[in-house]
KEFI-177947 format. One line per field, with one value per residue (C-alpha): residue in three letters; chain; x, y, z. Coordinates in steps of 0.2 Angstrom, whole numbers, plus 5000, padded with zeros to 4 digits. Layout:
// residues N
residu = Ala, ...
chaine = A, ...
x = X, ...
y = Y, ...
z = Z, ...
//
This chain:
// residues 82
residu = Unk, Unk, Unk, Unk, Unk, Unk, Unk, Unk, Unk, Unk, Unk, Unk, Unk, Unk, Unk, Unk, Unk, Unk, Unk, Unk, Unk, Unk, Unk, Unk, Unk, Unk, Unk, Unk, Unk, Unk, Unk, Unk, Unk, Unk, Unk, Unk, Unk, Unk, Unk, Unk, Unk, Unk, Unk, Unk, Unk, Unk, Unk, Unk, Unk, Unk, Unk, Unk, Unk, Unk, Unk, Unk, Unk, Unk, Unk, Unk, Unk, Unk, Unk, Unk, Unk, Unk, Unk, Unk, Unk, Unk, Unk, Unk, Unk, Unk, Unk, Unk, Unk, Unk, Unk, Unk, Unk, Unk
chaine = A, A, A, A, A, A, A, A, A, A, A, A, A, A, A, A, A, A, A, A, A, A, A, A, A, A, A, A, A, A, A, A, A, A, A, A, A, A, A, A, A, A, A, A, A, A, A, A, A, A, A, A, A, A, A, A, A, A, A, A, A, A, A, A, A, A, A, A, A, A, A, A, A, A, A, A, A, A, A, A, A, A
x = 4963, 4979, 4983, 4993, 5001, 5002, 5012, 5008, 5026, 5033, 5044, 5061, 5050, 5034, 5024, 5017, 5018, 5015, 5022, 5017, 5030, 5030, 5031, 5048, 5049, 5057, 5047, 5035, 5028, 5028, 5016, 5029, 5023, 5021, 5007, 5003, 4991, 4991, 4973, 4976, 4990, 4977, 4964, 4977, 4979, 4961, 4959, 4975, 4967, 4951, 4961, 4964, 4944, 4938, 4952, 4963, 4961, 4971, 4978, 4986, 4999, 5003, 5021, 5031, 5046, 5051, 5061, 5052, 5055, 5044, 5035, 5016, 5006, 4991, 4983, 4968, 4960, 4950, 4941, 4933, 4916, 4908
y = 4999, 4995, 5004, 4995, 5007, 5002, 5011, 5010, 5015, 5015, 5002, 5002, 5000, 5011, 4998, 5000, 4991, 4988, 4987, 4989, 4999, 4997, 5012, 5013, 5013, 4994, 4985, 4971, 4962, 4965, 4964, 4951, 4958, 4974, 4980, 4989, 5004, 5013, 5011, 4991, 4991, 4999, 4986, 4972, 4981, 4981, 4963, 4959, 4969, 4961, 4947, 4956, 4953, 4970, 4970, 4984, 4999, 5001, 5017, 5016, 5030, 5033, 5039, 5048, 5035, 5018, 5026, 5022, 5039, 5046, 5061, 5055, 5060, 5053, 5043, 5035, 5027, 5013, 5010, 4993, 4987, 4983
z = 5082, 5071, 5054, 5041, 5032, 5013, 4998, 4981, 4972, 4953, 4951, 4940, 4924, 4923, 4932, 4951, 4965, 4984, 5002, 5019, 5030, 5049, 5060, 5060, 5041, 5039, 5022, 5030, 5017, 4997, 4984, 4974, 4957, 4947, 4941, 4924, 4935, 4950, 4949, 4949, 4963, 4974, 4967, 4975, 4990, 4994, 4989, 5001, 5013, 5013, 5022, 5037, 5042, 5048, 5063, 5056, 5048, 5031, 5025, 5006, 5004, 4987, 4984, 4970, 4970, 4975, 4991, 5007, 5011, 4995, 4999, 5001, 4984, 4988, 5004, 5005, 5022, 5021, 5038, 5044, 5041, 5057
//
């Protein structure tokens, strides 16, 4: 089964927000808005998620600066309901 990576990240202004990042660590899709929370970026990330239909499993990475390299704080999986 496929794993979309997502990160939740601090953005330039203390907001948060997310992206998913491919295996090779190239930005695939954004979340186009910040977000006042981590705790709320996460809540969009689910909802985006949700989307997805049970046919990948989603692991949210939460990371300690907007670099895509950022050393992983946090990582949550959220598997598939069958």
């Amino acid at each position: 089964m496929k794993t979309v990576t997502f990160q939740v990240y601090p953005d330039s202004g203390s907001n948060y927000r997310w992206r998913t990042i491919a295996r090779n660590k190239k930005i695939t899709a954004t979340s186009g808005e910040s977000f006042a929370s981590k705790q709320s970026a996460e809540r969009a990330v689910k909802a985006f998620a949700k989307s997805f239909d049970g046919r990948c499993k989603v692991c949210i990475h939460t990371v300690d600066c907007a670099d895509v390299r950022g050393e992983v704080v946090h990582a949550k999986v959220i598997e598939p309901k069958v």
